[in-house]
N, C-alpha and C positions, 0 to 999 in steps of 0.2 A: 854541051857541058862535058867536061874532063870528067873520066872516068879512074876507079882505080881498084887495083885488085882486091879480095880481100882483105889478102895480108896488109898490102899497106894500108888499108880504111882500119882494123885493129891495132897494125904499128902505130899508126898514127895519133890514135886516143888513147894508145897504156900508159897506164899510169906508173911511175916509177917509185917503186918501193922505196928507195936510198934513195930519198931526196932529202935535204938535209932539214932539219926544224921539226917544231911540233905543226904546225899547218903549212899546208901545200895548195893553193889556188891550182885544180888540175882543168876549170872553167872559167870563163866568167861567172858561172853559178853554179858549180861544183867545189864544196872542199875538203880537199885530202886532211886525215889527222894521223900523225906518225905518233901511233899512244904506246906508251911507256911509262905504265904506273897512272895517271890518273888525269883526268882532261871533265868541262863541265861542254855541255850543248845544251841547245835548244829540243825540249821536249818534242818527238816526231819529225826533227831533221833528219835522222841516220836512213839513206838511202839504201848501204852496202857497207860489209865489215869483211877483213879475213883477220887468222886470230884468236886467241885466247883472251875474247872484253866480253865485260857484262855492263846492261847497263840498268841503271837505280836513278826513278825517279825521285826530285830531293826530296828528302825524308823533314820533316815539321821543327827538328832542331836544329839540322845546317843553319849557315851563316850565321847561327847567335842562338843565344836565350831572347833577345831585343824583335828578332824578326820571328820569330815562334808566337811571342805575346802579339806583337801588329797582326798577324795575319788570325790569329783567335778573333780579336775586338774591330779589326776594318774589313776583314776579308780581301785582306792583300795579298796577294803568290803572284808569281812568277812559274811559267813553265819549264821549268830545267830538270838537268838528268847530268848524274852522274858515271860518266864511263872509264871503267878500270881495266886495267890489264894489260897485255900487252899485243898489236897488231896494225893494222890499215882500217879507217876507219871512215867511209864517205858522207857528207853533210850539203845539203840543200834543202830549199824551202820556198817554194814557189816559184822558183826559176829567178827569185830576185839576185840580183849585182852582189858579189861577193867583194870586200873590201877590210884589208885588216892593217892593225897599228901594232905601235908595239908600246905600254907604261914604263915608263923608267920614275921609278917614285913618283907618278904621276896619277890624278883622277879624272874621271870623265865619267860623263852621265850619258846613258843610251836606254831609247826607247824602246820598252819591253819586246815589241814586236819586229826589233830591228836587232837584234843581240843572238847570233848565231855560234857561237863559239869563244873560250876564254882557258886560258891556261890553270890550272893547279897552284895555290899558294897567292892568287889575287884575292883581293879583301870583295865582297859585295856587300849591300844594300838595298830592301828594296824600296819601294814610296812610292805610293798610288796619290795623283795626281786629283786634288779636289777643288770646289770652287763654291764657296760661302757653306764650307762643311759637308757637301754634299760628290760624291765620285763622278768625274767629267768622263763626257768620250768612250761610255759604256765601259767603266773599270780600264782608263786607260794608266798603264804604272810603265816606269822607269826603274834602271838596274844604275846604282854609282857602284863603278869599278877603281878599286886604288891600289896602288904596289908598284910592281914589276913583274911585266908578264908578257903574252900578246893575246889579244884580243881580235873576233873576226866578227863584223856586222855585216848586214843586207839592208838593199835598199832598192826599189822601183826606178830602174835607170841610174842613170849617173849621178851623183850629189853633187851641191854647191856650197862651198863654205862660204858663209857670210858673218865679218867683222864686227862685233861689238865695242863699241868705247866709248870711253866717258863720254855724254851727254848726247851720242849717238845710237839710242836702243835699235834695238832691231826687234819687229814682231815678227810671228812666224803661225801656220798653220798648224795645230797641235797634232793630225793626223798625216803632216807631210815633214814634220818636225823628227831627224832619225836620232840625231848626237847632239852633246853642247858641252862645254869647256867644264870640268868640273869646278872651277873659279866660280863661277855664276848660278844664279838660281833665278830658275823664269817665276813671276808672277801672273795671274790668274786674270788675264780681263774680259769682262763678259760684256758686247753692244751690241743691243737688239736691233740697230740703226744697221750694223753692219753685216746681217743673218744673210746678206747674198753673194758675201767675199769672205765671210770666215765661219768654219764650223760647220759647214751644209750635212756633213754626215752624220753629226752629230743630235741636230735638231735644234739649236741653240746657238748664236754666235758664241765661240771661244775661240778666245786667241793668248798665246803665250806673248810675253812681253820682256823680253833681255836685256837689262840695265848692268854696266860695269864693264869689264875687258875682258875679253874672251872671243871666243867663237860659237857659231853654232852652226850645225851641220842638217841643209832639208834636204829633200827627193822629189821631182820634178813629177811628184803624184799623193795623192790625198786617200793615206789608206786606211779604209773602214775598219773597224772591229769584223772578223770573222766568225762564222759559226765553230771554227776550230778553236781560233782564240780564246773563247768563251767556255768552250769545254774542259781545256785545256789548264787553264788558270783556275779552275774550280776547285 
């Protein structure tokens, strides 16, 4: 095996300050954030900062008076954190797939455990995901993002988007389910016939079900609710 100095093993991984935008993929599963003024993450992403940021997990009246009352009466949150200031700001989370877009007046729904990063001045929401009134998937919730802005998710390997259209749904695994076209809204189908192909980690077959045009985006892995997750979103 090829060897190499140290200098080049450290040249080789720095990370470059001037690189231009608010996110910089400096890994597959590391992302740079070039903050200036104000940027949202995922709560206990931040690996490494240099810099003048703080950061503030969100505080009970972000996003609205709308999402203050939901999360009083359902116990809906989302783990996010608000970071200010200005510097370098590093994010990762489990060594998952770093993958980012960009909204031009557009929206998209992403699932809570897959939404690593999002720029200042996009709209949120959030909506814990239920099923005959009751919360699936041990409190599993979703982020709709609308505006313009960019946006950075994660994901268990590589994703596959799969096409929705008229009279061609598409189901999907609600824990290997990461993004979906903001056009669309999955519905809730629960088949106990099906408990060995859908929902294993759950304890109950669920599966989401995609009716209309759109897309939606899985990961070639079925991710559990975490003991972090759980803490996290409390």
């Amino acid at each position: 095996m090829a060897t190499q100095s140290i200098d080049e093993f450290v040249t080789s991984l720095r990370h470059d300050a001037e690189s231009a935008g608010t996110f910089v993929q400096e890994t597959p599963e590391v992302l740079g954030v070039n903050l200036d003024g104000r940027a949202w993450a995922r709560v206990g992403a931040m690996v490494a900062y240099t810099g003048d940021v703080t950061f503030k997990r969100k505080g009970v009246f972000e996003g609205g008076l709308a999402n203050f009352f939901k999360k009083q009466f359902t116990g809906e949150g989302t783990p996010l954190m608000k970071m200010t200031g200005t510097g370098q700001v590093y994010l990762a989370d489990r060594r998952k797939k770093i993958s980012a877009f960009r909204l031009s007046d557009d929206q998209v729904t992403v699932n809570g455990r897959d939404l690593l990063a999002f720029e200042d001045g996009i709209d949120w929401d959030i909506e814990a995901m239920k099923s005959a009134g009751s919360l699936i998937a041990d409190g599993l919730f979703n982020v709709t993002l609308s505006g313009t802005g960019s946006v950075v998710i994660t994901s268990h390997g590589k994703p596959v988007t799969l096409r929705v259209e008229p009279g061609r749904p598409v189901c999907t695994d609600p824990q290997a389910t990461v993004a979906w076209d903001g056009a669309l809204a999955p519905s809730i189908e629960t088949d106990v016939s099906a408990k060995a192909l859908f929902g294993r980690g759950s304890g109950e077959s669920i599966q989401f079900d995609f009716e209309g045009d759109g897309w939606v985006l899985v990961q070639p892995f079925e991710e559990a609710p975490s003991q972090q997750d759980a803490q996290q979103s409390q």
